[in-house]
N, C-alpha and C positions, 0 to 999 in steps of 0.2 A: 401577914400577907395583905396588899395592898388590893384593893376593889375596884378596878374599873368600870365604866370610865370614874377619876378621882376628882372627887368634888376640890375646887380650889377655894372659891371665894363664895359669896351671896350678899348683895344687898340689896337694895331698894332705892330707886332714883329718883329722884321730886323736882321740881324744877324749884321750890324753894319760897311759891307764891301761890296762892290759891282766891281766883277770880271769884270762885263762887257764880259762874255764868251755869244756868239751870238752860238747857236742851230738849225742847218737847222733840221726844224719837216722834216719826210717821208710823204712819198705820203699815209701812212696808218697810221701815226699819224693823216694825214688830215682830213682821215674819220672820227675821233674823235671828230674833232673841234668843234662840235655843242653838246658832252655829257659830264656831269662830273658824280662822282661815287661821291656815299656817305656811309659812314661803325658811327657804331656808337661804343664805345667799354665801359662797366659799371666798377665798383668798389664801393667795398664794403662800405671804411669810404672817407671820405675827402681827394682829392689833393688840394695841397698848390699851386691857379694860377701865383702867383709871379715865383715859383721853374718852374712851367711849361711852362711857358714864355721864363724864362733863357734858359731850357734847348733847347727848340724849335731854341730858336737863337741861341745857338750852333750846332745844327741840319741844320739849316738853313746856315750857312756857308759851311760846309758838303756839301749839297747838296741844293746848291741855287737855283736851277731851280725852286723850290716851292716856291720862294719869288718874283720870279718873274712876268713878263710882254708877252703875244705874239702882234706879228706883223705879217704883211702882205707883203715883200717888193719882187717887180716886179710877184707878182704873189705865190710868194713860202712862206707858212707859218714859221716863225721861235719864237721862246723861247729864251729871253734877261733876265739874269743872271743881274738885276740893282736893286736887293734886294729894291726894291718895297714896298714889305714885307706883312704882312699875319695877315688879322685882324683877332682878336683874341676877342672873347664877352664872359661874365658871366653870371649865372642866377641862380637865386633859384624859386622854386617849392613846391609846398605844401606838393604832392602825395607821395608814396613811391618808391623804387628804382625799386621794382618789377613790380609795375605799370608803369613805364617807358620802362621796358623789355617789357610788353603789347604792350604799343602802338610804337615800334620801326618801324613798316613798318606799320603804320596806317598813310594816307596823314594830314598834318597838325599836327604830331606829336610836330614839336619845337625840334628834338635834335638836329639838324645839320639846318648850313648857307649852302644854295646849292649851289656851283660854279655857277653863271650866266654865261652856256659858250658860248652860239653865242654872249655877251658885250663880254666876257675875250677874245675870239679870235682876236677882235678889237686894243687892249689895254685897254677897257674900264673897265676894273673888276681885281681880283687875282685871282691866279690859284691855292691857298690854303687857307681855311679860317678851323680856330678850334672855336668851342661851348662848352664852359664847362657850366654844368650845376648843381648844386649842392640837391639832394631832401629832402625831408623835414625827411627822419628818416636818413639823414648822409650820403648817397651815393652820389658819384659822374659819372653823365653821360659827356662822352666825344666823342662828334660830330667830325666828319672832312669830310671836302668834298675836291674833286683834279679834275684840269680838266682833262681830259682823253688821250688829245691830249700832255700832259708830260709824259705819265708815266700809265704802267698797276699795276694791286695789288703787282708783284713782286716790282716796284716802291715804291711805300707808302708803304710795308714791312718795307723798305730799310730805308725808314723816318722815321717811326716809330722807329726802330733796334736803327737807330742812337739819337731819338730824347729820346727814354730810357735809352737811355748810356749817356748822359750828366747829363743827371737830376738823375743818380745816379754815378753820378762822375766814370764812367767807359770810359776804350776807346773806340772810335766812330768805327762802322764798317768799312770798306772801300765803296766807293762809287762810279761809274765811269760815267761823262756824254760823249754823242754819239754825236759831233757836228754836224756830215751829216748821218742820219740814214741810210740813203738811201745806201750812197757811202760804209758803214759797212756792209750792207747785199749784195752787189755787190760784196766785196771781200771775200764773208766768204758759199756763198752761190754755191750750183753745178750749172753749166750752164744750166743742163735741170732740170727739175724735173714732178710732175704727169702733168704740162701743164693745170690744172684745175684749175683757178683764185676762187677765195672764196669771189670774188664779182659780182653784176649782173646789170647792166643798165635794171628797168624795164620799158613796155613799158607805152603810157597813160593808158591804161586800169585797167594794175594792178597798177599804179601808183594812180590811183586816189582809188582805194581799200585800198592803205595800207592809205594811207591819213586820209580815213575813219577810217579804225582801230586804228590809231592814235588817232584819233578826239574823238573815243568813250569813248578810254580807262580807263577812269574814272570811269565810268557808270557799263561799261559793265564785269569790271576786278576783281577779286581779289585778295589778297597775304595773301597769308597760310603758318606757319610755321610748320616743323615738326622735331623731334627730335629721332634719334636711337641710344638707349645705344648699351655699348660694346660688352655685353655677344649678343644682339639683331644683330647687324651688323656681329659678329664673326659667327654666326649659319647661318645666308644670303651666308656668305664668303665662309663656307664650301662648303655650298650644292651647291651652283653655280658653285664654281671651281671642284668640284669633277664631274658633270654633262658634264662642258665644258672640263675638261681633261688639264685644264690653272689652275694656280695660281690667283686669281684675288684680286685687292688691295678694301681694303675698298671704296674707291670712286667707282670705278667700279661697286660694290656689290648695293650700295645706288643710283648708277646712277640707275642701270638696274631694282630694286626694282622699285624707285618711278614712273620712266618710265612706266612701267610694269601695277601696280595698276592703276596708274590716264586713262590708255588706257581702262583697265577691269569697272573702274567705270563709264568708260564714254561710254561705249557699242561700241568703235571702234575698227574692226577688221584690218582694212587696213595698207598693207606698208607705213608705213612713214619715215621722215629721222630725224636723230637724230646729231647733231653737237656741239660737244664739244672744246674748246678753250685749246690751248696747250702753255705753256709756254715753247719758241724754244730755250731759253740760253742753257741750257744743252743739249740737241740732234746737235745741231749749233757747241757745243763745246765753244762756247762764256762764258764770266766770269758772275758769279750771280750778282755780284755789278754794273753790266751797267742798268741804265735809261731808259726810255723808254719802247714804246710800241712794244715789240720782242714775237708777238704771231703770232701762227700757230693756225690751225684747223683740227677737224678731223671730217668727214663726212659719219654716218653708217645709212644704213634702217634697220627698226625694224618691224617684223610681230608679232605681241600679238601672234599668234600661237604657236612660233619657243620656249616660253617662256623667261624668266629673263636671265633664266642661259647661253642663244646662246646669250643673249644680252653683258651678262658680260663677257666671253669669247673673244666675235669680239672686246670689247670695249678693253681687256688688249694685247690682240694679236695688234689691230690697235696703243696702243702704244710704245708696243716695236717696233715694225717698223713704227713708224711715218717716220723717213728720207727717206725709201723706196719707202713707199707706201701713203703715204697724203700730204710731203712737198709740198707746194704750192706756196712760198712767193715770188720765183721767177717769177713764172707763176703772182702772185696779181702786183708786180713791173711794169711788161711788158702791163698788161693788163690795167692797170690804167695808165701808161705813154700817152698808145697808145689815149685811151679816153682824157686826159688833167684834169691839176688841176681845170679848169675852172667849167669842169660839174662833178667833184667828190662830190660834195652835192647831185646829182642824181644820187650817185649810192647806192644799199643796198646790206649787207653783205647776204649769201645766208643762212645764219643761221639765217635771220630773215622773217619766208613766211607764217604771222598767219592765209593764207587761208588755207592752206596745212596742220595744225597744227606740223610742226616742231618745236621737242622740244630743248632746247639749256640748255645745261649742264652745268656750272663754275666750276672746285672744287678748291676752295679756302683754303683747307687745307695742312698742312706743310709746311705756309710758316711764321710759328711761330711768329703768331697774339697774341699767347696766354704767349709768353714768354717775350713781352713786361713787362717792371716792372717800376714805378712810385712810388718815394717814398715807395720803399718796397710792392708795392703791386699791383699785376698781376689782369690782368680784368676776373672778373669772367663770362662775358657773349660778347661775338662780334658777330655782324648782319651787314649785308646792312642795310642799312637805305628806307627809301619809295621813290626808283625813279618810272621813271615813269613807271605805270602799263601796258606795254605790256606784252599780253597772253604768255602763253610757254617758260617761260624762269626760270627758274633755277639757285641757287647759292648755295654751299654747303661746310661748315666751319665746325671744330671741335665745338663741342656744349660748357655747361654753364661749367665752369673750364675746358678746355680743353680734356673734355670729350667725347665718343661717336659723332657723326655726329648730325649737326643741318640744315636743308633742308630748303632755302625759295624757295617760286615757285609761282608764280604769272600765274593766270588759270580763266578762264568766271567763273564767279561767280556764275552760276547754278554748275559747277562742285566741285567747291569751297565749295559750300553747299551739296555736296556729300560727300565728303573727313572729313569734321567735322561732319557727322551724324554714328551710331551706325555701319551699316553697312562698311562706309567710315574708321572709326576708325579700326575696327578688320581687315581689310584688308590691310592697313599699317604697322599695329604691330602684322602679321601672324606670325614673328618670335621672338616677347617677350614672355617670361615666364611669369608668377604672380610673380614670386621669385625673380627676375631680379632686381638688387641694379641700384635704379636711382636716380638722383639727387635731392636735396632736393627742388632746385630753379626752378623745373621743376614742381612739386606744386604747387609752389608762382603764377606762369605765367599759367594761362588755356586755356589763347589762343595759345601756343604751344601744338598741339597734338602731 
């Protein structure tokens, strides 16, 4: 009797050349070193893993650092370019494609090999692995996972970007690695800036809380997806910005929305703070094709009172003046120097405080996840994959064909059983019509609300 899902193939991809280019990580890649990120990306018929292979290894020359190895040496983490290389596994599946879209952020799903990254920070593991998996009505799910301490989403973009252009014989984007991250944001950054470090040494007390939280997170979590068409998001867009007297962008709209509701369904009035992550290449001035992890933050309180629309407003005002009024990175530099690489595992970012319920926002769209193409054919659905379930956190991607906004958000599981009940539903989609043309694969999938 046969095992599902049935292992096909496994190898290991290399690009066939090894640079040998040595990577000093920063002192906030370091923070990383103990997480990897996992994205899963669908398609309709069959990729051919041979072509995908190929093009990966020319992907991989591109941009070696994913085929690579870290180290440890005198103290300072570093990323070694010795094309390593990046197991790559097969599989087939009974279920259908769409039932795969189901369980994307369900634990033990199988679409993705997850970076093992406190081994990978060792040398012990890769800092890139792909899962193709093929389903039983012809679709193909394609898993990746990256350690985090290479490289944020605008990174694996950039992998992706490049690893589509080979595999349809196109040219490769450009690419740029940072060998001293650190010595890059020294020269590139003002000497002062808000003076606010966006990390915190906590002390035992809350230290052994978040432990806790840690510990539960299983148990105690859920991950709910949500899904806002266009004409739904454009009607948020309006009335918020016409409210706030700002323009405000579709993320903003879908921040302050989901914010907004999960506060009303969960009966909390209170200030809280709200932190969302900033991709610093373009306010820095820096080029989009550099490596690495070059993120900023932005840190706003939100009173349920004040409404959505004071929230979407602070939200697009805080990022036209991010350089202004939130740069921190210089401040994160000095404050982490001062502390040492040593006790940088004890510190946590301050966008992570699930006593306080601060919620943390990603937007992971327009970084043309969806323009990817493989053998002719672009993925009709991209998600996170199921990391680990800590409360209050947030990710938000163009939906299934690059449509409309898709929300994961990972919340206690009593709220979680709020948000998928009747009341829960109509209070997320206050601004759908009946009339509202929505995707057809948004049927298929019911656990997307």
């Amino acid at each position: 009797m046969s095992v599902w899902p049935q292992l096909r193939e496994s190898r290991t991809v290399r690009a066939g050349t090894a640079p040998g280019t040595v990577l000093r990580c920063g002192l906030a890649d370091t923070m990383f070193a103990d997480l990897s990120v996992s994205v899963v990306l669908f398609f309709e018929r069959a990729l051919d893993e041979d072509r995908l292979a190929a093009g990966l290894a020319k992907a991989l020359e591109r941009i070696p650092v994913f085929a690579g190895r870290l180290r440890t040496v005198d103290g300072v983490l570093e990323a070694v370019c010795d094309d390593s290389g990046v197991p790559m596994v097969s599989y087939r599946v009974h279920g259908t494609l769409a039932e795969s879209m189901g369980r994307v952020t369900a634990p033990g799903a199988l679409h993705v090999d997850p970076v093992g990254a406190p081994a990978a920070r060792t040398g012990d593991g890769p800092l890139f692995t792909v899962r193709v998996t093929r389903t039983g009505d012809g679709g193909t799910v394609l898993g990746c996972s990256w350690h985090h301490a290479i490289g944020d989403l605008n990174s694996f973009a950039l992998l992706l970007r490049a690893w589509s252009a080979a595999v349809e014989g196109e040219e490769l984007p450009e690419a740029e690695l940072v060998e001293d991250q650190d010595a890059l944001l020294d020269r590139v950054l003002p000497a002062e800036d808000t003076g606010r470090p966006g990390f915190r040494l906590p002390d035992p007390v809350e230290r052994a809380l978040l432990d806790r939280e840690v510990a539960a997170g299983p148990r105690a979590n859920r991950t709910v997806q949500l899904y806002f068409g266009e004409a739904e998001i454009a009607r948020m867009s309006a009335e918020f910005g016409a409210a706030a007297g700002v323009r405000v962008s579709a993320g903003d709209a879908v921040c302050a929305h989901v914010l907004h509701t999960v506060r009303e369904l969960d009966g909390d009035a209170e200030t809280r703070w709200l932190t969302v992550p900033v991709n610093a290449r373009r306010p820095l001035g820096l080029s989009p094709a550099l490596i690495g992890n070059l993120l900023g933050d932005i840190h706003l309180p939100y009173t349920p009172a004040d409404g959505p629309a004071a929230l979407a407003g602070a939200l697009r005002t805080a990022v036209q003046g991010y350089t202004e009024d939130h740069l921190n990175l210089r401040s994160n530099l000095r404050y982490l120097a001062e502390l040492g690489r040593a006790r940088l595992g004890a510190c946590v970012p301050l966008g992570f405080d699930p006593a306080r319920r601060r919620f943390s926002f990603s937007n992971w769209s327009r970084f043309g996840l969806y323009r990817a193409s493989f053998q002719g054919q672009r993925p009709v659905f991209f998600s996170p994959a199921a990391n680990y379930p800590l409360p209050w956190v947030s990710w938000s991607v163009e939906g299934f064909a690059g449509t409309g906004m898709l929300t994961t958000v990972v919340l206690p599981a009593r709220l979680v059983a709020r948000l998928r009940g009747v009341e829960g539903r109509a209070a997320l989609h206050r601004y759908r019509d009946p009339a509202d043309e929505l995707p057809e694969l948004l049927a298929a999938v019911p656990k997307v609300l």
